[in-house]
C-alpha positions, 0 to 999 in steps of 0.5 A, spaced: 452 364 141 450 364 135 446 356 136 442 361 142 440 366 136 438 362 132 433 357 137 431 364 140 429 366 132 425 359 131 420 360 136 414 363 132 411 369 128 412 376 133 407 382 133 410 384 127 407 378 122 402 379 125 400 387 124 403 386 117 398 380 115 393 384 118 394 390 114 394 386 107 388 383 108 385 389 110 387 393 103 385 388 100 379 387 103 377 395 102 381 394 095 377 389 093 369 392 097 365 393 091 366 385 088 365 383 095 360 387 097 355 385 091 358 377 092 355 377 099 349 380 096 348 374 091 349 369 096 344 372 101 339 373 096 340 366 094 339 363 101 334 366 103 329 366 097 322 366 098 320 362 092 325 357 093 323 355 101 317 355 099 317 350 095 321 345 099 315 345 104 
């Protein structure tokens, strides 16, 4: 009986892990949105600056 259990234990993460992975990320996310959001910002302005496209070309 108890090698049963502990096949059936094995067989991977269930719904639970899942919503608990979920939730952390997303405090963290809402945790941490000012620092994120001006990243973001930075690496958009850098990508699309128009004095740097134009100079490649």
């Amino acid at each position: 009986m108890r090698k049963r259990m502990k096949r059936i234990n094995k067989k991977g993460m269930g719904t639970v892990e899942i919503v608990i992975i979920i939730a952390v990320l997303v405090s963290l996310a809402l945790l941490f949105r000012e620092g994120l959001m001006s990243y973001g910002k930075k690496v958009i302005d850098f990508c699309f600056d128009e004095q740097k496209i134009q100079s490649a070309f």
